[in-house]
N, C-alpha and C positions, 0 to 999 in steps of 0.2 A: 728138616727139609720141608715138612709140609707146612710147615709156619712162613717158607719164604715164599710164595705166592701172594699171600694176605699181604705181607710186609710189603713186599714188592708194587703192590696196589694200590696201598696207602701212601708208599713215598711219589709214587708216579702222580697220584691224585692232589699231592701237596706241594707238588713240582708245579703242575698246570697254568699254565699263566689265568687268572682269573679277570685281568681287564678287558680282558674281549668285551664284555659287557658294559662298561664301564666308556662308552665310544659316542662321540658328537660327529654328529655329519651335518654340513649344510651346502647352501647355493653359492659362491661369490659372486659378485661385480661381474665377471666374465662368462658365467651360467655353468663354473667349473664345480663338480660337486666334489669337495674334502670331507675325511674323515681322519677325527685326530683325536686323538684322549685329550686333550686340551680345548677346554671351550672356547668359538669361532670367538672371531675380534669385536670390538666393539659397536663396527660399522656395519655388522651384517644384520639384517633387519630382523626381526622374529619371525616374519611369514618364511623366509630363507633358512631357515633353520630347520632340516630336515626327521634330525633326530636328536632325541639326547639321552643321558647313563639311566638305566630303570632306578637303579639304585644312586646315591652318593657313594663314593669310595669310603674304607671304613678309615677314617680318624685314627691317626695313632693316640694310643697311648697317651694321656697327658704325663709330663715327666715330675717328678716334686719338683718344689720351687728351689732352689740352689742361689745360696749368694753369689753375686758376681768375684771372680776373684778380684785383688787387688789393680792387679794392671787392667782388668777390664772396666772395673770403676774410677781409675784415672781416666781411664780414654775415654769414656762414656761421655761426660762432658766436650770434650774435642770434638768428637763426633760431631755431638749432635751442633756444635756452634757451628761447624763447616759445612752442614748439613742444612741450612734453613727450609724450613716448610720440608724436607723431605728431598732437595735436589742432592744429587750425587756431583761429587768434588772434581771428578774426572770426568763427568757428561760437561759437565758446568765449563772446565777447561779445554775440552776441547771444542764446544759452543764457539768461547771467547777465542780461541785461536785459527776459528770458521771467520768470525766476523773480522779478526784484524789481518786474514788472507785475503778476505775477500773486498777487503777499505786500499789496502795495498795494491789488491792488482784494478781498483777503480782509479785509485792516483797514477799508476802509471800508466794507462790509458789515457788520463786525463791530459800528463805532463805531453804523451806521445801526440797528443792531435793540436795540442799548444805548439809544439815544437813543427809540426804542418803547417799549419795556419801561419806561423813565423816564414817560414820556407816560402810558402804559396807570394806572400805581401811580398819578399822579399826580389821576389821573381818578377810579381806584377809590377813592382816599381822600376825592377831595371827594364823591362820594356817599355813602361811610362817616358819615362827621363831619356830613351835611343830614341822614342818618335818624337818626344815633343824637342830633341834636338834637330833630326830631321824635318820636321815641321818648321821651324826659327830661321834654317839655313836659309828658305828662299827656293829653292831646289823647285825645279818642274817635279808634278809628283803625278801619277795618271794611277787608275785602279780598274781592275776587269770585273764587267757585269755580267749578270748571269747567262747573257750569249757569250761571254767570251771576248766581247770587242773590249780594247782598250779606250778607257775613258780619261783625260785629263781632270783631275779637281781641279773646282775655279776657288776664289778667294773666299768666299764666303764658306765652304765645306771646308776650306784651311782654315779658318778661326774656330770654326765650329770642334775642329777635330784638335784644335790646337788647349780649346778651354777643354775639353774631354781629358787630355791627355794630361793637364794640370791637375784636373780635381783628383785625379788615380794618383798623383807625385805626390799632393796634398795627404790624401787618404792612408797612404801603403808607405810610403816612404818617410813613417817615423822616428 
């Protein structure tokens, strides 16, 4: 019994979390101050760097060297051929599945204002082709000015209105 005080002491002391020490703080971009056992990111400047570990953490252990087993040294080459320069096979494919989402949803935005622009032409011709038949008729034809009074077109505003109405049949009506 008097042994387990000591005991007790030591395993508490062995228990201890010892990274406490071991703690990076700095500033970010937002003036937000972090503190994280993992040193700040790349972007954070040295003056912004508030604190760092007194010590390095202590290094495990180096293990002996060990052969790879055999299925490790088959794959090894796979690996590293799917691997070039170091990218990961699944960053890599979901990259590529980024860029043909986002080529996809460019073309059918593309097709969709193509398919307007068709619509728009379509539209402006069939009112091209009702005036410039109304126009042809001969028809007394009068228009309201900005007071309000009705005005008759004379012949010359009927030709004028009448090539207007050609060059949009010309244009829209492919």
């Amino acid at each position: 019994m008097r042994y387990l005080l000591p005991v007790l002491a030591l395993v508490t002391a062995a228990a201890w979390p010892g990274g406490a020490d071991a703690q990076w703080k700095w500033r970010d971009a937002r003036g937000q101050v972090t503190v994280s056992d993992l040193p700040p990111p790349r972007d954070i400047p040295e003056r912004d760097i508030l604190q760092r570990p007194a010590a390095p953490p202590a290094a495990r252990p180096a293990a002996a060297p060990t052969a790879p087993s055999p299925e490790a040294a088959a794959s090894a080459p796979a690996t590293q051929a799917a691997r070039p320069g170091g990218v990961d096979p699944e960053l890599e494919a979901r990259r590529k599945a980024a860029e043909q989402e986002q080529a996809a949803r460019q073309k059918e935005e593309q097709r969709r204002e193509e398919v307007r622009l068709a619509q728009q032409r379509a539209d402006n011709c069939a009112r091209a082709r009702e005036s410039l038949r109304t126009l042809d008729s001969g028809m007394r034809m009068a228009r309201v000015n900005e007071k309000g009074e009705r005005i008759v077109i004379d012949e010359q505003t009927r030709a004028a209105e009448i090539e207007r109405a050609r060059r949009i049949v010309a244009s829209d009506c492919r």
